[in-house]
DRENVEX-954876 format. One record per atom (N, C-alpha, C, O): residue number from 1; x negated, y negated, z negated; atom name. Coordinates in steps of 0.1 Angstrom, whole numbers, plus 5000, padded with zeros to 4 digits. Last residue first. Example, Ala and Ser with C-alpha at 12.3 -4.5 7.8 and 13.67 -1.06 7.14 Angstrom:
! DRENVEX-954876
k,c1,c2,c3,a
2,4872,5022,4929,N
2,4863,5011,4929,CA
2,4871,5000,4921,C
2,4866,4989,4920,O
1,4868,5057,4922,N
1,4877,5045,4922,CA
1,4868,5033,4922,C
1,4858,5033,4915,O
! end
This chain:
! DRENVEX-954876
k,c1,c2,c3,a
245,4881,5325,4815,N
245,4891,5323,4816,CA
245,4887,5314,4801,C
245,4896,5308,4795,O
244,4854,5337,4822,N
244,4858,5321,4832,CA
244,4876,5322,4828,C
244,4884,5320,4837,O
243,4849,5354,4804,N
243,4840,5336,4801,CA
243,4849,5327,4813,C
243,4850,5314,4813,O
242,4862,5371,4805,N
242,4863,5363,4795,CA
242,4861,5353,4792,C
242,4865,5345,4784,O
241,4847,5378,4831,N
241,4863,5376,4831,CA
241,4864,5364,4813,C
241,4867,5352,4813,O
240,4827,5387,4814,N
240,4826,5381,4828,CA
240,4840,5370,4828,C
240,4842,5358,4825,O
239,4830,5408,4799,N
239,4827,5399,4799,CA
239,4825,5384,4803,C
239,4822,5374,4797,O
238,4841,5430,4819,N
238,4847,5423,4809,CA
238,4844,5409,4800,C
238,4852,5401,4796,O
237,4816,5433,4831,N
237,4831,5427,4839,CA
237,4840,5421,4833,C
237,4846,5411,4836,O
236,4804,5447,4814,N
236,4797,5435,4820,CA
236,4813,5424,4831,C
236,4816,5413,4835,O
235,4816,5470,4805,N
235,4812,5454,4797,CA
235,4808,5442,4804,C
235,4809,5431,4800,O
234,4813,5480,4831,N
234,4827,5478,4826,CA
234,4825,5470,4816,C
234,4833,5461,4816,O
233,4788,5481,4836,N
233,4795,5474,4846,CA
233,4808,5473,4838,C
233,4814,5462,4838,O
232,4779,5500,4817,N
232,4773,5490,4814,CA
232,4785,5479,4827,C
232,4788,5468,4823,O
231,4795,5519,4824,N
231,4798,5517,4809,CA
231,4792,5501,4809,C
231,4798,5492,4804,O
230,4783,5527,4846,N
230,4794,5529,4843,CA
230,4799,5518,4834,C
230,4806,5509,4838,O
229,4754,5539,4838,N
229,4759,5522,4843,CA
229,4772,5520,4845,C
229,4774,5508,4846,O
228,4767,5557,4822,N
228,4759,5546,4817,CA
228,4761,5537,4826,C
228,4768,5527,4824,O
227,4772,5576,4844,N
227,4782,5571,4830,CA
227,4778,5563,4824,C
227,4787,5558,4818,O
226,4749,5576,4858,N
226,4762,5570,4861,CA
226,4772,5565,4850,C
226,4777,5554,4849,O
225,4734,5590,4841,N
225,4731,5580,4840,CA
225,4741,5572,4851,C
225,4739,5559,4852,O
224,4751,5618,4839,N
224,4747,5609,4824,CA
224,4743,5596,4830,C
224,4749,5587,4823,O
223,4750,5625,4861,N
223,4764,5620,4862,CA
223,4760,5614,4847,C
223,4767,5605,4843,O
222,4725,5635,4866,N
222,4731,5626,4872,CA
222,4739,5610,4868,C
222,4738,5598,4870,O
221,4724,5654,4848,N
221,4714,5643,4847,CA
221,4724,5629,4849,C
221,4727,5620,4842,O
220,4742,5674,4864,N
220,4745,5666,4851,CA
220,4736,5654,4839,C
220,4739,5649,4829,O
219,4727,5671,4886,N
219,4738,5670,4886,CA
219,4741,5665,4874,C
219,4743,5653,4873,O
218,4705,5691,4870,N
218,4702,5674,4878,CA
218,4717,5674,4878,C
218,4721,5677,4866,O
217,4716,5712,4861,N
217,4710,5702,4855,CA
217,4708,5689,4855,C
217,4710,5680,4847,O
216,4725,5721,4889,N
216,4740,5722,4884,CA
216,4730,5711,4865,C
216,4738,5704,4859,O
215,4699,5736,4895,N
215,4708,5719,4902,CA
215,4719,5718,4895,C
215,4723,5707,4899,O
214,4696,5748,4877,N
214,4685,5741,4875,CA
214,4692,5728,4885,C
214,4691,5716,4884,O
213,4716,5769,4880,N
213,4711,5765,4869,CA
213,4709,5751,4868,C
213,4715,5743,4861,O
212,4737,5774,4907,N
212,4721,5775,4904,CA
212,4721,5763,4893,C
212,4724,5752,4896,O
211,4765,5769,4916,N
211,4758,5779,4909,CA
211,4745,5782,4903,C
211,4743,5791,4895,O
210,4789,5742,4920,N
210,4769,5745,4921,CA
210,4768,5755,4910,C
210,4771,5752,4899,O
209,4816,5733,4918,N
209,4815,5745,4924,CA
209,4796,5746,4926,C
209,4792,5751,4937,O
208,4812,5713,4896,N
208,4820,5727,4895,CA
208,4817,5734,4904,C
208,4816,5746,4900,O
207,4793,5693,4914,N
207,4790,5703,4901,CA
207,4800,5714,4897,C
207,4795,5725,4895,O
206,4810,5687,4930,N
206,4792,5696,4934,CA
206,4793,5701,4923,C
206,4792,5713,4921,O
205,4826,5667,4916,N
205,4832,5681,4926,CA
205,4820,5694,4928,C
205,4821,5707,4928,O
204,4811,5653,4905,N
204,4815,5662,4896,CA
204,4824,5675,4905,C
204,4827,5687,4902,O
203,4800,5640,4923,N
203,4792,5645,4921,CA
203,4802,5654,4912,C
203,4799,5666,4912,O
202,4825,5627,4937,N
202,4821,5634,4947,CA
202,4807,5646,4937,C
202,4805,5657,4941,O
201,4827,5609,4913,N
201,4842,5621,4916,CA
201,4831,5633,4925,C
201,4829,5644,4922,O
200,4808,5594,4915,N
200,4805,5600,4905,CA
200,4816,5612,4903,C
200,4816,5621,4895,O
199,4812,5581,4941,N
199,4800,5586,4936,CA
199,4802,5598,4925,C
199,4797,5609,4926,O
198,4835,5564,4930,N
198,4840,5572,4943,CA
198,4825,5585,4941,C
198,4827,5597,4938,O
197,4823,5549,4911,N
197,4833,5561,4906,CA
197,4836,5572,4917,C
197,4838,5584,4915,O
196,4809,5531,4922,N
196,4802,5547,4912,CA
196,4808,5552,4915,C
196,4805,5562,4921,O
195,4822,5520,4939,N
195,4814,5531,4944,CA
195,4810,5544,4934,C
195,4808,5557,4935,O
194,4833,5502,4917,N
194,4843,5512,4928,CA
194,4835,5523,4934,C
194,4840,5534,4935,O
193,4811,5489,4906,N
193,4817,5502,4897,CA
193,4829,5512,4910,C
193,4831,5524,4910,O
192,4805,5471,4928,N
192,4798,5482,4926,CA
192,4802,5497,4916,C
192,4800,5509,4918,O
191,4831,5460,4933,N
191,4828,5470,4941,CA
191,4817,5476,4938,C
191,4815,5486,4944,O
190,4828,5448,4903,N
190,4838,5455,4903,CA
190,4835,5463,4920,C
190,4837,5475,4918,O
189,4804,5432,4906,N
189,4804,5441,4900,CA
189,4815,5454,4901,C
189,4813,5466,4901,O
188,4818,5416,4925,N
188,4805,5421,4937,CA
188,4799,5434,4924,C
188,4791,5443,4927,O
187,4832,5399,4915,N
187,4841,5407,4925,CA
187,4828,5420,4932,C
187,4829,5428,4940,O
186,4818,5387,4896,N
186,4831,5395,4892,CA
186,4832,5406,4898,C
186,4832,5417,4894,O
185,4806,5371,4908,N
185,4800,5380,4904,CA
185,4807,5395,4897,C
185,4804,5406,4895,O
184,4825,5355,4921,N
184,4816,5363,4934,CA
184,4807,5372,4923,C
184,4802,5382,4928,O
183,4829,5343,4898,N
183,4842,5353,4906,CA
183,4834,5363,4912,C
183,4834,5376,4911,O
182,4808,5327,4893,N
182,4816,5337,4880,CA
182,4822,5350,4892,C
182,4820,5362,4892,O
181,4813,5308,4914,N
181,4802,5319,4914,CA
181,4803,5332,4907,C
181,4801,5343,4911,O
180,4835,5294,4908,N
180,4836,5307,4920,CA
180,4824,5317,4917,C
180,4825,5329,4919,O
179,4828,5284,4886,N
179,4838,5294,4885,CA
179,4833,5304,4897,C
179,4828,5315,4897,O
178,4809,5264,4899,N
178,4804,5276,4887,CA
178,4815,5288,4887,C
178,4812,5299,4888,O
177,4827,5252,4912,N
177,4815,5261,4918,CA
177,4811,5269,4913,C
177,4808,5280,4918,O
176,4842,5242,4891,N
176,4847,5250,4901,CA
176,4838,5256,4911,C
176,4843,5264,4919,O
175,4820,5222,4879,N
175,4827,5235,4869,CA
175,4839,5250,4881,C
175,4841,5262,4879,O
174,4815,5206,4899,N
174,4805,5219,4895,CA
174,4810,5225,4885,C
174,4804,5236,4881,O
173,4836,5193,4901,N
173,4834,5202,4911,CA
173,4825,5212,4908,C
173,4826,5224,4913,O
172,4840,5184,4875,N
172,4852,5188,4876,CA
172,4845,5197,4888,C
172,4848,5209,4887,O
171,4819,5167,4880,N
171,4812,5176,4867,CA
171,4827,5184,4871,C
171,4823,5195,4870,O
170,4827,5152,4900,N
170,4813,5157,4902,CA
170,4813,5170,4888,C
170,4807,5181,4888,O
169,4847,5137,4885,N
169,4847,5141,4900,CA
169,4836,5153,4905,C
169,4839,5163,4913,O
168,4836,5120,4867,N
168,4847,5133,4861,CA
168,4845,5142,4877,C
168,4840,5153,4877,O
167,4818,5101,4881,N
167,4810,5117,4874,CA
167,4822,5126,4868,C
167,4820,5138,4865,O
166,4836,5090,4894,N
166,4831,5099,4906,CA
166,4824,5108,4894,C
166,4823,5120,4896,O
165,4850,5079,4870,N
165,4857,5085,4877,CA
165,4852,5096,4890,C
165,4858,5105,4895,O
164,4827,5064,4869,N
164,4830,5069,4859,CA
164,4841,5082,4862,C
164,4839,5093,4856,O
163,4830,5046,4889,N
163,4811,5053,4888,CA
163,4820,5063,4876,C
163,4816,5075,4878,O
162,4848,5032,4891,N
162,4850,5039,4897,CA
162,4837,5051,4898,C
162,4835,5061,4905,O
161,4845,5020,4867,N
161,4858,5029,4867,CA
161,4858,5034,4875,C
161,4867,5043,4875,O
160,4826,5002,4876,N
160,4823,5009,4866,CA
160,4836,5024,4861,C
160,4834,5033,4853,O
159,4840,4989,4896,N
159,4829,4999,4895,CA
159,4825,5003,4887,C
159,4817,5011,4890,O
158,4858,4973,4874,N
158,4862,4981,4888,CA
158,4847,4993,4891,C
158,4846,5005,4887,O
157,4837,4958,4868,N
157,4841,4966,4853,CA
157,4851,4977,4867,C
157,4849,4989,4866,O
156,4828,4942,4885,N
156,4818,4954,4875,CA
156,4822,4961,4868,C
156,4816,4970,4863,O
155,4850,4931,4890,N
155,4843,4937,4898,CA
155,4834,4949,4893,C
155,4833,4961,4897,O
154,4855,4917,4869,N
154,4865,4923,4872,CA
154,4857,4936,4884,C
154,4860,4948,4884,O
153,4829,4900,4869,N
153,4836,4905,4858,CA
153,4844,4919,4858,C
153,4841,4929,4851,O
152,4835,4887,4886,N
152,4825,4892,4895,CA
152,4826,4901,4883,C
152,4823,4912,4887,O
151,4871,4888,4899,N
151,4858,4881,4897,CA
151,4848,4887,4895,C
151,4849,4898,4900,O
150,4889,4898,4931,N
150,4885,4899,4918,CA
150,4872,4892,4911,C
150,4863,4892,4918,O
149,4922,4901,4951,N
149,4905,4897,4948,CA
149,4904,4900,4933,C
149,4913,4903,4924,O
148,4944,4911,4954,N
148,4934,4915,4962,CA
148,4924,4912,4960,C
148,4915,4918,4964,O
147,4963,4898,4938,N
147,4961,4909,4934,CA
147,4949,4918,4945,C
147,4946,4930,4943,O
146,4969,4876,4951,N
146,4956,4874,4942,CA
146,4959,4886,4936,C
146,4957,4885,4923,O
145,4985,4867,4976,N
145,4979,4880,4973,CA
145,4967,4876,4962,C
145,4956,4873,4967,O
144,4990,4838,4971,N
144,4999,4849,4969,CA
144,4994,4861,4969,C
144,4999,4867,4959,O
143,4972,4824,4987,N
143,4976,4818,4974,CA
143,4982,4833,4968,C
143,4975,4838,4959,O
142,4969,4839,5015,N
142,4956,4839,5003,CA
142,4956,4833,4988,C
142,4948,4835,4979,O
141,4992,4828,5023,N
141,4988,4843,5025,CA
141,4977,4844,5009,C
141,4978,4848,4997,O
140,4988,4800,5024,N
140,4999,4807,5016,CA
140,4996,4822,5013,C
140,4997,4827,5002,O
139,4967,4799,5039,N
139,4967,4791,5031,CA
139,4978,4799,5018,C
139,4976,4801,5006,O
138,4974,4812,5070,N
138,4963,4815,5056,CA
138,4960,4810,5042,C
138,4952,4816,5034,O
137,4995,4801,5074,N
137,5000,4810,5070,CA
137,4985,4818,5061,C
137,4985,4824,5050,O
136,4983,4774,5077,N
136,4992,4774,5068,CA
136,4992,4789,5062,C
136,4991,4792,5050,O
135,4964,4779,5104,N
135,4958,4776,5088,CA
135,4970,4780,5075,C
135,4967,4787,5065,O
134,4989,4788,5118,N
134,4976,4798,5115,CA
134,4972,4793,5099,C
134,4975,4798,5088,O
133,5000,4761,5123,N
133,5007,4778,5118,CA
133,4997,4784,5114,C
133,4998,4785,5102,O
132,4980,4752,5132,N
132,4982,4743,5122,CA
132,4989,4756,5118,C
132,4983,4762,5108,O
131,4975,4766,5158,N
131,4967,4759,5145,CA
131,4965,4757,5137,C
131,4954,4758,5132,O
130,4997,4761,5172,N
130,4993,4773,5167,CA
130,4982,4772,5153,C
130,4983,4777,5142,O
129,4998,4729,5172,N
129,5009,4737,5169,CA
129,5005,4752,5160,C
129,5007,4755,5149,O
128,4978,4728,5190,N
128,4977,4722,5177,CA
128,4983,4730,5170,C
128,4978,4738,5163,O
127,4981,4745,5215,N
127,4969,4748,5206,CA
127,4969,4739,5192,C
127,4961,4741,5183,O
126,5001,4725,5223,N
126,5009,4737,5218,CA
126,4995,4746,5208,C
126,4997,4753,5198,O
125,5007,4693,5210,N
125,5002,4710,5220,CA
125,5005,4718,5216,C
125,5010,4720,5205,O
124,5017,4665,5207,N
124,5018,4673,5204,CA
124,5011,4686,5215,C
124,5012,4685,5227,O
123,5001,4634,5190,N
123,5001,4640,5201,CA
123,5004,4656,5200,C
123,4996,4662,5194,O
122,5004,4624,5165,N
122,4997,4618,5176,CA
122,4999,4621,5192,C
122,4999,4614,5202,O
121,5013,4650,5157,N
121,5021,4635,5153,CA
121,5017,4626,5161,C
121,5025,4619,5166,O
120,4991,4662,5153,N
120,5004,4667,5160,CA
120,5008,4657,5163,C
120,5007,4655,5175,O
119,4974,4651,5137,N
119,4970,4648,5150,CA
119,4982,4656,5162,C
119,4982,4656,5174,O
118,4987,4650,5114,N
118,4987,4638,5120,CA
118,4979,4641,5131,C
118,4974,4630,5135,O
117,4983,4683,5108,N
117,4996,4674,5111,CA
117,4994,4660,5120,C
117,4998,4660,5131,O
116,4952,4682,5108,N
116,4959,4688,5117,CA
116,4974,4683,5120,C
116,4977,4681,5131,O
115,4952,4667,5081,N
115,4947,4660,5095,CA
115,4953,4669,5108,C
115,4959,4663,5118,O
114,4966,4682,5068,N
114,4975,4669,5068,CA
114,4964,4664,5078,C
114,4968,4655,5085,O
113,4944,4706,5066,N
113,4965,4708,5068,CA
113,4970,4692,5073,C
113,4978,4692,5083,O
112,4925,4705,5056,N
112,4923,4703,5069,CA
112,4937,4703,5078,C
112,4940,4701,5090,O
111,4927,4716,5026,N
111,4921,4698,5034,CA
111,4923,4695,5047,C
111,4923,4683,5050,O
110,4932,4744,5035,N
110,4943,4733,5031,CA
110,4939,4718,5033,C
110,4946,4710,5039,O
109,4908,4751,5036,N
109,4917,4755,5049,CA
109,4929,4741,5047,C
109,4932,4733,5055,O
108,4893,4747,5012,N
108,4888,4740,5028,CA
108,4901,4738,5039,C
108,4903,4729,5047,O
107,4912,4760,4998,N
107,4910,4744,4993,CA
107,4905,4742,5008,C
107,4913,4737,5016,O
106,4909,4788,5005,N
106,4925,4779,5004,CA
106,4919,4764,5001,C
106,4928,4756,5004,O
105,4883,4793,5000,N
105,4890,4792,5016,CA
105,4902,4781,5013,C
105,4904,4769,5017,O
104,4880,4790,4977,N
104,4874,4784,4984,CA
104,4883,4784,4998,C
104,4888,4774,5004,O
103,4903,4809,4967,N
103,4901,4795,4964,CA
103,4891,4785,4970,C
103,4892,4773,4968,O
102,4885,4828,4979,N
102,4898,4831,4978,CA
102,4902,4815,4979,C
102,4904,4810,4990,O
101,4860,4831,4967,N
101,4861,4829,4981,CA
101,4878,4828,4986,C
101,4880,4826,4998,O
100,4863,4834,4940,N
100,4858,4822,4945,CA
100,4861,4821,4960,C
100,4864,4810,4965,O
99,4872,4863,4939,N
99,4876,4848,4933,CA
99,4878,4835,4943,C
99,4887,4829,4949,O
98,4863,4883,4966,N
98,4859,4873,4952,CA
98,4866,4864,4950,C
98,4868,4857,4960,O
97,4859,4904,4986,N
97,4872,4901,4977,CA
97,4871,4894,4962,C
97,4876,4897,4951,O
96,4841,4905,5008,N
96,4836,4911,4994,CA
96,4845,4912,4981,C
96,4843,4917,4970,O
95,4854,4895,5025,N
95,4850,4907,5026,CA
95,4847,4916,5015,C
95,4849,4928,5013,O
94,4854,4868,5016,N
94,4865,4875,5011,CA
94,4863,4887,5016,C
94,4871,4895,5011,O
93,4826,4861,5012,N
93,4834,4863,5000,CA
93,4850,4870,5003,C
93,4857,4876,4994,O
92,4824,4863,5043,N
92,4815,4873,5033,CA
92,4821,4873,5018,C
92,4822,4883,5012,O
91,4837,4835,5051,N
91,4838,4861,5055,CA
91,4833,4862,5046,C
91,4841,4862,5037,O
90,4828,4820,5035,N
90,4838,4824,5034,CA
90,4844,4835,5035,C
90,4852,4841,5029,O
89,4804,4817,5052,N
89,4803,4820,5034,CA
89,4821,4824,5029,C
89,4823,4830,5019,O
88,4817,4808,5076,N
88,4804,4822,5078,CA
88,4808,4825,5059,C
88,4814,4835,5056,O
87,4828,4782,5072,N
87,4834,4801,5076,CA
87,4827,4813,5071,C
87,4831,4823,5065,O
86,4805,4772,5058,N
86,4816,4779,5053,CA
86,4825,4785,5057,C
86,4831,4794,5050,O
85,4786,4769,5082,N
85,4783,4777,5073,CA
85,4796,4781,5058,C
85,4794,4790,5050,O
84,4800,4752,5101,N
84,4797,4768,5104,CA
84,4794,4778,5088,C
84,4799,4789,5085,O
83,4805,4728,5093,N
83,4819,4737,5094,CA
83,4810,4754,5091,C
83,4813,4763,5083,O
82,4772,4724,5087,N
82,4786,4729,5079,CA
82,4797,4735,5076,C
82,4801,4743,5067,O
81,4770,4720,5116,N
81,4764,4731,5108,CA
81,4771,4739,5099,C
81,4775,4750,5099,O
80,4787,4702,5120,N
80,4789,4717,5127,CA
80,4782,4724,5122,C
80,4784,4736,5122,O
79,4772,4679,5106,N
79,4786,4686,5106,CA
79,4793,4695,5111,C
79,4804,4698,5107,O
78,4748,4684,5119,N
78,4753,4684,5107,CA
78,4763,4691,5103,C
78,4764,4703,5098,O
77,4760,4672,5145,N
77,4751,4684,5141,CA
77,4750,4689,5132,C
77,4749,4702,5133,O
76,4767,4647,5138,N
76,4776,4653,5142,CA
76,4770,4671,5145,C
76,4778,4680,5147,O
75,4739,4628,5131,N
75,4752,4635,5121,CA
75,4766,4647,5125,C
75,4772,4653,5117,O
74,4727,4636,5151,N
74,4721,4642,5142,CA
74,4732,4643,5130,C
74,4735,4653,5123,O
73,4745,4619,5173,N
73,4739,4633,5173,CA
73,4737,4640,5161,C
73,4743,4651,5159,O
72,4741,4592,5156,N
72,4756,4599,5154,CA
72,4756,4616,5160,C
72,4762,4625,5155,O
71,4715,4590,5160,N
71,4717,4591,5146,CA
71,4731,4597,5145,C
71,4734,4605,5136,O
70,4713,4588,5187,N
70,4705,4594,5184,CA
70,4712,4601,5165,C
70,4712,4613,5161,O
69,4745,4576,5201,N
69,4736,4574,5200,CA
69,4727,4585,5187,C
69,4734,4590,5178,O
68,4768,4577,5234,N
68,4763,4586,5217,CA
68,4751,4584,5213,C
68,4742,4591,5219,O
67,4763,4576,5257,N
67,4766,4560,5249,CA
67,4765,4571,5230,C
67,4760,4568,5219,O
66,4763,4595,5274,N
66,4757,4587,5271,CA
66,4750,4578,5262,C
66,4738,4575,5261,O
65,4791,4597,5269,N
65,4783,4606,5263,CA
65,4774,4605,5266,C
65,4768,4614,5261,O
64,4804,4573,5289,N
64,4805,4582,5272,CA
64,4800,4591,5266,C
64,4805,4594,5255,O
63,4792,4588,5316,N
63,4787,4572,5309,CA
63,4794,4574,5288,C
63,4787,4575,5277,O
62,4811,4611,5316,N
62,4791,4610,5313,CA
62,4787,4596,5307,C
62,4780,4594,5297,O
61,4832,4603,5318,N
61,4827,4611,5308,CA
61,4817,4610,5303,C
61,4814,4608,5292,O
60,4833,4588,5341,N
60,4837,4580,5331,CA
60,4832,4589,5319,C
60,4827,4583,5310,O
59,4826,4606,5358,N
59,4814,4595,5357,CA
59,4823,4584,5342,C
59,4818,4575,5335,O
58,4850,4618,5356,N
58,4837,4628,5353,CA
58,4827,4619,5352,C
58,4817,4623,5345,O
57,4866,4599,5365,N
57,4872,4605,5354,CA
57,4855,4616,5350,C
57,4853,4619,5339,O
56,4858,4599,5392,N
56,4859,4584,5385,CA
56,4860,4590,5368,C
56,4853,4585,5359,O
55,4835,4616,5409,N
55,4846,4616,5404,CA
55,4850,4604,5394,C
55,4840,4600,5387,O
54,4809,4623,5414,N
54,4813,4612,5419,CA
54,4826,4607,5414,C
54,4830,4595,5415,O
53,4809,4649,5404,N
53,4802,4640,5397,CA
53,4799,4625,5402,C
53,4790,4618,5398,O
52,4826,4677,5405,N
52,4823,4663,5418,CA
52,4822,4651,5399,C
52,4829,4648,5390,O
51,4814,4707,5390,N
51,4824,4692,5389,CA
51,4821,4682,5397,C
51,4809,4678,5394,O
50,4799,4728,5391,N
50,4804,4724,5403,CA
50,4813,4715,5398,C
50,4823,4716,5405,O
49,4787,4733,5364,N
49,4798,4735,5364,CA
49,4807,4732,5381,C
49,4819,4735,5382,O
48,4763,4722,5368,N
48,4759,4740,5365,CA
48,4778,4741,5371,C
48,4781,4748,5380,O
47,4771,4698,5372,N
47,4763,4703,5381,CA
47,4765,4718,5383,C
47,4767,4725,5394,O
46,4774,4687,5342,N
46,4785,4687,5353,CA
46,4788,4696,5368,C
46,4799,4700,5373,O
45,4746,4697,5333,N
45,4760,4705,5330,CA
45,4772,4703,5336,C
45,4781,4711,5336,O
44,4737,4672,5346,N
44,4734,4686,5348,CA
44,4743,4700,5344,C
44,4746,4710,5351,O
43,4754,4650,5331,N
43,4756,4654,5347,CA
43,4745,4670,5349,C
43,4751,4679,5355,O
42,4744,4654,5310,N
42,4760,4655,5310,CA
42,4760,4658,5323,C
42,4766,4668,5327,O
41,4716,4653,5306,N
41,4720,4666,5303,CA
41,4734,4668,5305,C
41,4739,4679,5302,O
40,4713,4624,5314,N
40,4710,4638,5321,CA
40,4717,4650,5323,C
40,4722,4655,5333,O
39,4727,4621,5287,N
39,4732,4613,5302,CA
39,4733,4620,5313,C
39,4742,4623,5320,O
38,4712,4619,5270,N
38,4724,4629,5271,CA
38,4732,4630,5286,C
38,4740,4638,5291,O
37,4676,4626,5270,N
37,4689,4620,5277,CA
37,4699,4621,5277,C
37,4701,4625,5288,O
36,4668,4645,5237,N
36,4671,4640,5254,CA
36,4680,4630,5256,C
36,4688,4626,5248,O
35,4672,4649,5210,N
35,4659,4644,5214,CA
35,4658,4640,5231,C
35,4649,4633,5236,O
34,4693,4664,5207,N
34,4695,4651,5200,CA
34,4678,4642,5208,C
34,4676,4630,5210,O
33,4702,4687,5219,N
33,4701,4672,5228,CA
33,4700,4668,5219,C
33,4712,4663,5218,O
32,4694,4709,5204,N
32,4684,4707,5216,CA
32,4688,4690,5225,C
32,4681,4685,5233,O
31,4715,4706,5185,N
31,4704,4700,5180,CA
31,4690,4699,5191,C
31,4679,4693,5190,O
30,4738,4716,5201,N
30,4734,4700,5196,CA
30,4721,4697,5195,C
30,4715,4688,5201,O
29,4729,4741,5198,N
29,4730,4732,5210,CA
29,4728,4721,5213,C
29,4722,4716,5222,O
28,4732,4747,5168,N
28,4721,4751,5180,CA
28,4719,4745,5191,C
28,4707,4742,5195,O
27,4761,4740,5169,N
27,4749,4736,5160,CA
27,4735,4738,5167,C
27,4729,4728,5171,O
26,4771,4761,5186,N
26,4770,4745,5189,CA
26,4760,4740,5183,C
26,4750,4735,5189,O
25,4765,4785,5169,N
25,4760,4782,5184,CA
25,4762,4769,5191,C
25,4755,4767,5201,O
24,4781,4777,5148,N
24,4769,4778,5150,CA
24,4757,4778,5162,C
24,4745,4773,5163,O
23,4804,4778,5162,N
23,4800,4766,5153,CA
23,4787,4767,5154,C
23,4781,4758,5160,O
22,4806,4808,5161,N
22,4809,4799,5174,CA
22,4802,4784,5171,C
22,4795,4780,5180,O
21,4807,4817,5137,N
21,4794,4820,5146,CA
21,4793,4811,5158,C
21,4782,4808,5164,O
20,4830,4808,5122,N
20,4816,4808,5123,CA
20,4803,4806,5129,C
20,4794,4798,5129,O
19,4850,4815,5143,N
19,4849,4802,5141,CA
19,4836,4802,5135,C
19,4829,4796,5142,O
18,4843,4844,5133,N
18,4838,4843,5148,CA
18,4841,4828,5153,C
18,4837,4826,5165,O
17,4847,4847,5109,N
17,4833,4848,5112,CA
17,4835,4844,5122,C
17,4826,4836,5125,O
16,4877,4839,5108,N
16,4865,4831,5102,CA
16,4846,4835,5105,C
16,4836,4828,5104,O
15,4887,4860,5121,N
15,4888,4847,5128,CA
15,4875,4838,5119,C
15,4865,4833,5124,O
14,4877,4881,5102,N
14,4876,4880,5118,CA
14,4874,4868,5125,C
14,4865,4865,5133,O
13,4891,4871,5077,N
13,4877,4875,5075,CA
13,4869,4875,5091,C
13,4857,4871,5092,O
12,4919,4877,5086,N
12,4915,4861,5081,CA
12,4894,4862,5087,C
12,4887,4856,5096,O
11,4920,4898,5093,N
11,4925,4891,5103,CA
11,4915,4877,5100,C
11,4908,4870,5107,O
10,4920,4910,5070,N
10,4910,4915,5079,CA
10,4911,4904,5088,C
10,4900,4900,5091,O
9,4940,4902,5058,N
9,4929,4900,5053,CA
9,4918,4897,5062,C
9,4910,4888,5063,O
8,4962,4913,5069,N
8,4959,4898,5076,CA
8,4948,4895,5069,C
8,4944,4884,5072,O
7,4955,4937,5054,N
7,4954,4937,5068,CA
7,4951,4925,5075,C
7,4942,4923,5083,O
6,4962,4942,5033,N
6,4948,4937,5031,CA
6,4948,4937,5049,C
6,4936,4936,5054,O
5,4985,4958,5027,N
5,4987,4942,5027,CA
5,4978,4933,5032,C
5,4981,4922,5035,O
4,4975,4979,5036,N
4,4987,4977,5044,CA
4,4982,4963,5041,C
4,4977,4957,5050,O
3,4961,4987,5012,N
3,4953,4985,5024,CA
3,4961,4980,5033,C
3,4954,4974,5041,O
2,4983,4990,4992,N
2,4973,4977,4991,CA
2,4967,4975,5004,C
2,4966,4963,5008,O
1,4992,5012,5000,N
1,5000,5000,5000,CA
1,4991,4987,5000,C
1,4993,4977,5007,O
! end
């Protein structure tokens, strides 16, 4: 039931590494034009992209990006670093189902609710729209399931119930290995006593009907040290039995 619930979990922990990692790869990007031309580097990427770079709306781009200067680069790199590195710290706490990552998400996710509104308000899309539903339903989602996380407290003492519960686990399987073995000795004495006996019928048959002295001796040699191990397999089985019951 819990894994059922932990599903949009998964979902959450997904979207946030891969807003993560995506951020990140800007951050990277950025920080190769803070030192160039941007100007250049807008019409070359206009270029890679086959955009008519005579175009009034594509030379209006470029001359704007342009005009971005050195220090608003370095801050706006920054700032994707950022975004990046609290997605990224955010999968990993709620992967790892912490407190803090719980409440962390919900406070970032939720800061970012009433700018997402007022840029609906501004202007509506349908990528705002989805958006803004998304953040919300993670926002609420992750208020509400706080029976899925744990602190770091709660955590240790969870593993420790569960370290405790694998040694009942372990000492419960080697008490049923030991049985079986008991059994396999059980079962491998009792066909040895089956043979005596089948043995020990076939020798007392030879002996009533053996006329010669000296074999009709042996014979009863025999059948003395059969009746002994006899004797010794039928304690020994009994005992056996006693111990694994």
């Amino acid at each position: 039931m819990q894994e059922r619930k932990a599903r949009f979990l998964k979902f959450i922990i997904a979207y946030k590494t891969i807003m993560g990692s995506l951020e990140l790869i800007i951050f990277f990007g950025l920080l190769k034009l803070v030192d160039k031309d941007l100007k250049i580097a807008a019409t070359t990427f206009a270029k890679y992209l086959n955009l008519d770079i005579e175009n009034q709306y594509i030379r209006l781009l470029i001359e704007n990006i342009a005009q971005v200067e050195h220090n608003t680069m370095i801050g706006l790199s920054i700032s994707v670093f950022l975004f990046s590195a609290f997605n990224l710290v955010e999968a990993w706490g709620l992967h790892l189902r912490r407190k803090w990552a719980e409440w962390l998400t919900v406070a970032s996710t939720g800061a970012m609710i009433p700018f997402e509104i007022y840029t609906i308000y501004d202007k509506v899309t349908v990528v705002r729209i989805i958006v803004l539903a998304l953040n919300c339903a993670i926002v609420y989602y992750l208020a509400t399931r706080k029976d899925l996380f744990h602190s770091k407290r709660e955590m240790e003492e969870l593993k420790k119930r569960e370290q405790e519960e694998l040694g009942k686990h372990k000492t419960r399987l080697e008490e049923i290995v030991q049985k079986e073995h008991e059994l396999e000795e059980i079962i491998t004495n009792e066909l040895e006593l089956e043979r005596l006996l089948e043995k020990k019928i076939a020798i007392e048959e030879h002996f009533l009907t053996e006329r010669d002295a000296d074999a009709k001796a042996r014979l009863n040699n025999e059948l003395r040290l059969l009746t002994e191990r006899e004797n010794e397999l039928i304690e020994l089985i009994r005992d056996e039995k006693r111990t694994l019951h």
